[in-house]
C-alpha positions in Angstrom: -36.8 -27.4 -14.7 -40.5 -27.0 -13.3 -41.4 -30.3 -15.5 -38.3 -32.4 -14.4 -39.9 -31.0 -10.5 -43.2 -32.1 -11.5 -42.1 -35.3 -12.8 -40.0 -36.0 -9.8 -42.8 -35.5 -7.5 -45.0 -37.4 -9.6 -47.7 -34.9 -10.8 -47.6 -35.3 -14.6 -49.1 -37.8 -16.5 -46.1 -39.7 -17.6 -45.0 -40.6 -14.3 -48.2 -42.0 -13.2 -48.3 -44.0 -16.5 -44.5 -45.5 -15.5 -45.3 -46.2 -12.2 -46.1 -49.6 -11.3 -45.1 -49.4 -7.5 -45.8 -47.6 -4.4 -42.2 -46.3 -3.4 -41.3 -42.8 -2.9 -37.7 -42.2 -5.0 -34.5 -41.4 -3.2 -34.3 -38.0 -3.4 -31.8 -34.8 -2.5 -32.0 -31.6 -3.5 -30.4 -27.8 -1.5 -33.8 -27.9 0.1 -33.9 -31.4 2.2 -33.5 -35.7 1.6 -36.9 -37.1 0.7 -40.5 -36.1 -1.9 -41.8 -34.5 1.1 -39.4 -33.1 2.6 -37.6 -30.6 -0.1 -35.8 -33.8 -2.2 -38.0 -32.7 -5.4 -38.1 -28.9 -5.1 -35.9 -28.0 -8.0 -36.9 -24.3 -8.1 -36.4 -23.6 -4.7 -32.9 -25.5 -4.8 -32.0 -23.4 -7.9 -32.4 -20.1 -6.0 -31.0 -21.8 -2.9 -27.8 -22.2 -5.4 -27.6 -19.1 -6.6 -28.1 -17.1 -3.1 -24.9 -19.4 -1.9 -22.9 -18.7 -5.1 -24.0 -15.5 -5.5 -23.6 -16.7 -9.3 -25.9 -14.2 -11.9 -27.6 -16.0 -15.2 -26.8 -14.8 -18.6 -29.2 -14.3 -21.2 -30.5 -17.2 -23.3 -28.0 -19.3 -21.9 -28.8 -23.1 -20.3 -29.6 -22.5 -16.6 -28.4 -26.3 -15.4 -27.6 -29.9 -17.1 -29.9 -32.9 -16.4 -28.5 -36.3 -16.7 -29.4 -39.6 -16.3 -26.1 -41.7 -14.9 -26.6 -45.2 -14.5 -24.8 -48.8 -14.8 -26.4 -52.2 -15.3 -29.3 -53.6 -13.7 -27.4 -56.6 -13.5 -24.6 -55.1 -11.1 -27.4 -53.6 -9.2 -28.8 -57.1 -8.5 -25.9 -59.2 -8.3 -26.1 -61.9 -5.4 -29.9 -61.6 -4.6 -30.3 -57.9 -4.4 -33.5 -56.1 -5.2 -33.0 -53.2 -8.1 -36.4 -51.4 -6.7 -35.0 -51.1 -2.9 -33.5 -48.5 -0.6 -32.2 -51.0 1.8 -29.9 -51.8 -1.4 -26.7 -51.0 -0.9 -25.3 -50.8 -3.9 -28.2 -48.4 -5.0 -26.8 -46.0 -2.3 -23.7 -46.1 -3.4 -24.3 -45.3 -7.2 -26.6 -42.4 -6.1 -23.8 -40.9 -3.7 -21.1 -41.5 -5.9 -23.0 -40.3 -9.0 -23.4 -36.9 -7.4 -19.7 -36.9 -6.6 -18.5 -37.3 -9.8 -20.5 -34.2 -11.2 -19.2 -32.0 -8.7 -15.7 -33.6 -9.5 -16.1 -32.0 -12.9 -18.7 -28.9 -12.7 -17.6 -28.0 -9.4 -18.0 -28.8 -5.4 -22.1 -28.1 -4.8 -22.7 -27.6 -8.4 -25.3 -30.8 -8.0 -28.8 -29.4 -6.9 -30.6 -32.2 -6.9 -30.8 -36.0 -7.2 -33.0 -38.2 -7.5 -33.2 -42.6 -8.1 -36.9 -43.5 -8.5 -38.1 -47.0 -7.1 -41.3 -47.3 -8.5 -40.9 -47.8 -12.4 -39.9 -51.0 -14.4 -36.5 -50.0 -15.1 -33.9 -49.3 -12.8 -30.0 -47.9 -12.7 -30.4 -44.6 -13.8 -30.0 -41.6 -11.0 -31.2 -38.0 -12.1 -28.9 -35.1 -11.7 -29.6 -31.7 -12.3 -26.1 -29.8 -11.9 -25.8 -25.7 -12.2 -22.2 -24.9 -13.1 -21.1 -21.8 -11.7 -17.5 -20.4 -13.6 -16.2 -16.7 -13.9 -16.9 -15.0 -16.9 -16.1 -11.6 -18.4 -18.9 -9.7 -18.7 -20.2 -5.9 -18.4 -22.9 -5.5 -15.3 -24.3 -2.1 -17.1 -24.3 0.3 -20.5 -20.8 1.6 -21.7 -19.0 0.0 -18.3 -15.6 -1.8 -18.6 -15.8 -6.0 -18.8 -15.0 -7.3 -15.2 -15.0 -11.0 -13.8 -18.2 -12.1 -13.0 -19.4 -15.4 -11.4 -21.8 -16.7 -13.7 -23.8 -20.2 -14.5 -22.3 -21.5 -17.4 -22.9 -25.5 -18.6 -20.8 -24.6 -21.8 -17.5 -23.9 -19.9 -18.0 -26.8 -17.4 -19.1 -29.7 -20.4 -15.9 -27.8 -22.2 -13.3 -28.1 -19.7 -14.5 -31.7 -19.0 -14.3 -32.1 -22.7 -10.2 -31.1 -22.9 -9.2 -32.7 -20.0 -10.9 -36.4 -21.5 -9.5 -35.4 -25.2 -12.8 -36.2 -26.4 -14.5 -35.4 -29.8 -17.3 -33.9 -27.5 -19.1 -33.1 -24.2 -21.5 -36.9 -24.2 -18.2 -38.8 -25.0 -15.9 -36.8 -22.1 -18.8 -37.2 -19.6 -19.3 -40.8 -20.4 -15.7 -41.9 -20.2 -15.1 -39.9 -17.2 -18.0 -41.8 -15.4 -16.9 -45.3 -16.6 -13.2 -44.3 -14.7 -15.2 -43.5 -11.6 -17.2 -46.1 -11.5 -14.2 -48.3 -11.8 -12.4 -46.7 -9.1 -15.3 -46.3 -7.0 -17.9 -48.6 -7.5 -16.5 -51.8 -9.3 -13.4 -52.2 -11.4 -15.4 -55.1 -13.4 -17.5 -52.3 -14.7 -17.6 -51.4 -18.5 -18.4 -48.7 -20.6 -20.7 -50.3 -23.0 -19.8 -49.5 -26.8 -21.1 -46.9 -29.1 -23.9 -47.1 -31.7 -21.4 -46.8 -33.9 -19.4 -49.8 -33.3 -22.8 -52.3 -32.5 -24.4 -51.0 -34.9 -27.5 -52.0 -32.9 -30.8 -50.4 -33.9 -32.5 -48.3 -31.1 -35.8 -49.4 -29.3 -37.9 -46.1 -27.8 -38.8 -46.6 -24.5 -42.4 -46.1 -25.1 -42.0 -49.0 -26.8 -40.8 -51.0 -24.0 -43.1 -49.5 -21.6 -45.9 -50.8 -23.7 -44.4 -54.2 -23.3 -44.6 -53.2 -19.6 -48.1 -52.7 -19.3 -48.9 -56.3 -20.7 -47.2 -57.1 -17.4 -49.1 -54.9 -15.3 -52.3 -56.4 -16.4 -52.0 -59.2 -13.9 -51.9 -56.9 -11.2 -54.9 -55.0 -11.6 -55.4 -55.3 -7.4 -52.4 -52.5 -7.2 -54.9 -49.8 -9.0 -56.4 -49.3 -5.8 -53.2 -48.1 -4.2 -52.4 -46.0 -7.2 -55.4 -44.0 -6.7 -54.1 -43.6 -2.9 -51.0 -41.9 -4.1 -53.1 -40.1 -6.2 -54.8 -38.4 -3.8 -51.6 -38.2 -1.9 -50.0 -36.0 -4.3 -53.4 -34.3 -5.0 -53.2 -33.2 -1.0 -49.6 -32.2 -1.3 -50.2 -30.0 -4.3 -52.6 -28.0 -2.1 -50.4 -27.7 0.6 -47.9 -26.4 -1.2 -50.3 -23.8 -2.6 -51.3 -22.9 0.4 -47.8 -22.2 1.4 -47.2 -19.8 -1.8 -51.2 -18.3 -1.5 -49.4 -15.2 0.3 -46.7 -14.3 -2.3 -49.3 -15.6 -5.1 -51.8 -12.5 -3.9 -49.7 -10.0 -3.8 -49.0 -10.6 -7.2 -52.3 -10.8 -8.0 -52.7 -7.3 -5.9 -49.9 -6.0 -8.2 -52.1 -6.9 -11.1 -55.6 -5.4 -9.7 -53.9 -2.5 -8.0 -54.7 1.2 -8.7 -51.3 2.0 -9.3 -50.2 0.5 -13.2 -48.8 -2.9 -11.7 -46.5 -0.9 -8.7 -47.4 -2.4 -5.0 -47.2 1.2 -3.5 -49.7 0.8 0.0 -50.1 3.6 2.7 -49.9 6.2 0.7 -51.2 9.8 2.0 -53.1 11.8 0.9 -50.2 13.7 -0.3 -48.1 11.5 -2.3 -51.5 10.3 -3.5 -52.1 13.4 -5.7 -48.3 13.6 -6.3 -49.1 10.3 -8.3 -51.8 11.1 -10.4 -49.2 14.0 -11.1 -46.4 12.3 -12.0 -49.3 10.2 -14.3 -50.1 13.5 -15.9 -46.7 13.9 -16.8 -46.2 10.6 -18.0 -48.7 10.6 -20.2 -47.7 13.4 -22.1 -44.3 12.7 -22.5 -45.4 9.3 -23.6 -47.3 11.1 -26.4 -44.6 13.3 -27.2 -42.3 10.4 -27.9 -44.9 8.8 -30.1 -45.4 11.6 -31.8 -41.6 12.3 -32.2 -40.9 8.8 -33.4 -44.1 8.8 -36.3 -43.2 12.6 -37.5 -46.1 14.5 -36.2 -44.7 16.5 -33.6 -46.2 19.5 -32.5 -44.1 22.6 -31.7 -45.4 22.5 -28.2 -44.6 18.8 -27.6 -40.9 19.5 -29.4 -40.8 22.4 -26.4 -41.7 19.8 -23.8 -39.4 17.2 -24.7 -36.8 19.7 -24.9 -37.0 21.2 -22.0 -37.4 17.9 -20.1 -34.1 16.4 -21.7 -32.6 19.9 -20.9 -33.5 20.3 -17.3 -32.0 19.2 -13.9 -32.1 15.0 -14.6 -33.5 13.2 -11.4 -31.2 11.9 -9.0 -32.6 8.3 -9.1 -31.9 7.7 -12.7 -28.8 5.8 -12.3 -30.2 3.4 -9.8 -33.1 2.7 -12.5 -30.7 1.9 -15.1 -28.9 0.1 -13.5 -32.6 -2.2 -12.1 -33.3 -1.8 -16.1 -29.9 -3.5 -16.8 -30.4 -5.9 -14.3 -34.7 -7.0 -15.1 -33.1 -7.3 -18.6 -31.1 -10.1 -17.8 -33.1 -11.8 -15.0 -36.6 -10.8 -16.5 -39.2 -8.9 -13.9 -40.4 -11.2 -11.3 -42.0 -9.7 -7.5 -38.7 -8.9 -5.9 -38.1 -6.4 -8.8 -41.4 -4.9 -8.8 -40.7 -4.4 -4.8 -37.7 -2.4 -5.6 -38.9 -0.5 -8.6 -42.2 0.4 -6.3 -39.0 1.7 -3.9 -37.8 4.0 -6.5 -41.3 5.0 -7.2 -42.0 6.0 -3.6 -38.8 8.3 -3.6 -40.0 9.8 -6.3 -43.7 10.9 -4.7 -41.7 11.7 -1.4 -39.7 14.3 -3.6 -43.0 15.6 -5.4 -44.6 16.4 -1.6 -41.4 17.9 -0.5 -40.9 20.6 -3.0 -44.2 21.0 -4.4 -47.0 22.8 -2.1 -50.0 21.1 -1.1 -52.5 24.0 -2.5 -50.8 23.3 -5.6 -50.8 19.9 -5.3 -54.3 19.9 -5.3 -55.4 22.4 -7.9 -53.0 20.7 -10.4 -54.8 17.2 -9.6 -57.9 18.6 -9.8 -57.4 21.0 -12.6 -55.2 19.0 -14.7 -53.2 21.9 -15.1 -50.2 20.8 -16.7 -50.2 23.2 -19.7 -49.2 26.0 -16.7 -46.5 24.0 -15.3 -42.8 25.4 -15.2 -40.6 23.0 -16.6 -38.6 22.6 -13.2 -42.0 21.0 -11.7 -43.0 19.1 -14.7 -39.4 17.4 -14.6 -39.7 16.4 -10.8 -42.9 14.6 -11.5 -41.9 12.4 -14.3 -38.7 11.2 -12.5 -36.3 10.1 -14.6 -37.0 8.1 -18.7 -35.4 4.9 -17.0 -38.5 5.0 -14.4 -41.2 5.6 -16.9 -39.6 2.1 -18.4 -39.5 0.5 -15.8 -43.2 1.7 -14.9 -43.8 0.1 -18.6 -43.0 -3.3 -17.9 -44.7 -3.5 -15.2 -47.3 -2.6 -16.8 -46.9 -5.3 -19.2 -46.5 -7.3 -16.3 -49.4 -6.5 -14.5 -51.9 -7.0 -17.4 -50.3 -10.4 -17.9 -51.1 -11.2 -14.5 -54.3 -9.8 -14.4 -55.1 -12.6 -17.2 -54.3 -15.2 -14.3 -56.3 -13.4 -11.7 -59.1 -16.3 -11.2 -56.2 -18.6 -10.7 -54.8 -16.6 -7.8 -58.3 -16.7 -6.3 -58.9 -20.5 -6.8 -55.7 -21.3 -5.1 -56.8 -18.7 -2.1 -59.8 -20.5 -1.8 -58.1 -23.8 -1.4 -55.5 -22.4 0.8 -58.6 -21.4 3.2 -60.2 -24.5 2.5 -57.3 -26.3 3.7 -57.3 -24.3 7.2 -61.3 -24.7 7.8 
């Protein structure tokens, strides 16, 4: 999806190579009409989609279709008309009613973007990028019963379309059901053009028409000029779009570089400050423990400790952080779930500073005085297993973004660059 966005907004290199005019495409998408105005913002439409729907992803699956539904050129230009303009009517038809007949199949709103471009040598062809939403039977967490779930499926959408043409598969359903729209909508003279299969016709690549292309674009050297115009154009949009995500880009970046393991945890006192290097203390020997249990090489006093942390009072948050485990697992990690597992984290120090006392607080941090630790207090600082995980990943997180730190900072720089 983030290359059809770039493509579409015409920052990779293919599109520059295809484009041998200065129009801007028609182009819709759930965030606005137009390339500068939201048209092109696949990402942002995608979670725009799934915020209405409230429709959840499921694991490995396809997260939309993109298509490319066209009819001739010819029809297009039929009686003078110009295949490369907006004021063409018939080019605002096909890219309304191609839109309609997605959502006729995959469901009203399922389309989340489309898009017919102006400036290349072809023409015909509008982009769709359609997220099927259908209710599924699935389990939201461990050992719970299946329920109904609304979920983003492509399979069950290109199936059911599938049946109900009694084709051999989805590309034969889809293109049939397109030809009867098109009929019914468009123009009844319209054909489905025939198979491979029954032409027997022998496939030219596109590159190797668009190298026929640029023997044509050599006489019209004079439009470079105006390439390197849009160019820059998109050059300046890219960095105002950066500067728009420079805020949530740094606070990933102060997830990364923060002193708390990839947590945003801020305005902390003093207090919950020590309660956190205590809850590290913990952490870090439990973590040994279980590496130790798993190669063999326990030792009896880190069988003790795990037993008497598996045996004592469990932590109250423990459901809510499998149940954040259950969900990252499905979604991935991304900020919003760092925010809510820095949450959990913050109940946990608030707990610390309420039932431990401060004098204690403060020899244990300063003492590392573990080994003297009842087992009541030892369990109250590491929270709950499910937290440590979580903890983990972002971790793993964090030290992935720490990798990307110099890009956070580059983009910053522009962002203020742009302002000055």
């Amino acid at each position: 999806m983030g290359g059809i966005e770039a493509h579409a907004k015409r920052l990779d290199k293919t599109s520059l190579l295809r484009r041998v005019r200065e129009l801007d495409p028609l182009a819709w998408s759930k965030m606005g009409s137009g390339i500068n105005a939201g048209g092109c913002d696949l990402w942002d439409a995608f979670k725009r989609h799934k915020e209405e729907t409230r429709a959840v992803e499921r694991g490995g699956a396809s997260l939309a279709l993109h298509m490319l539904v066209g009819v001739s050129r010819e029809w297009l230009e039929e009686d003078g008309r110009d295949a490369h303009s907006a004021e063409n009517d018939r080019i605002q038809r096909l890219f309304d009613e191609a839109k309609a007949w997605a959502e006729s199949w995959a469901g009203e709103g399922a389309v989340i973007h489309t898009r017919f471009d102006l400036d290349e040598q072809g023409s015909g062809n509008v982009d769709l990028v359609v997220v099927p939403v259908r209710m599924q039977r699935r389990k939201t967490r461990k050992n719970a019963a299946a329920k109904e779930v609304l979920t983003i499926s492509t399979r069950m959408a290109k199936e059911e379309l599938r049946k109900a043409m009694k084709a051999k598969n989805s590309g034969q359903a889809m293109q049939s059901s397109w030809n009867a729209w098109c009929k019914d909508r468009l123009d009844l003279r319209i054909e489905r053009g025939k198979s491979s299969d029954q032409t027997r016709r022998k496939h030219i690549h596109a590159d190797i028409l668009r190298a026929e292309g640029e023997k044509q674009r050599a006489a019209h050297q004079a439009a470079m000029a105006a390439v390197e115009v849009e160019k820059r154009q998109a050059t300046a949009r890219a960095e105002a779009e950066a500067k728009a995500a420079s805020e949530a880009l740094l606070l990933w970046a102060k997830a990364a570089s923060g002193p708390y393991h990839g947590l945003l945890l801020e305005d902390l006192s003093e207090a919950e400050e020590q309660a956190y290097d205590l809850h590290r203390m913990v952490v870090g020997r439990y973590r040994a423990a279980l590496r130790a249990e798993r190669d063999g090489r326990l030792y009896p006093e880190q069988s003790r400790f795990l037993s008497e942390l598996r045996n004592a009072e469990p932590d109250p948050d423990r459901y809510v952080a499998a149940a954040l485990t259950e969900e990252i697992s499905g979604a991935g990690i991304g900020l919003d779930m760092i925010e809510r597992i820095s949450e959990l984290m913050r109940r946990l120090l608030q707990r610390i500073v309420q039932t431990v006392e401060a004098h204690l607080l403060r020899y244990w941090t300063r003492e590392d005085g573990g080994h003297k630790w009842d087992v009541k207090t030892a369990r109250l600082c590491l929270g709950s297993a499910e937290l440590v995980d979580l903890e983990a990943r972002a971790e793993r997180e964090a030290e992935e973004l720490r990798a990307a730190e110099p890009v956070y900072r580059r983009l910053a720089d522009r962002g203020r660059a742009l302002d000055v």
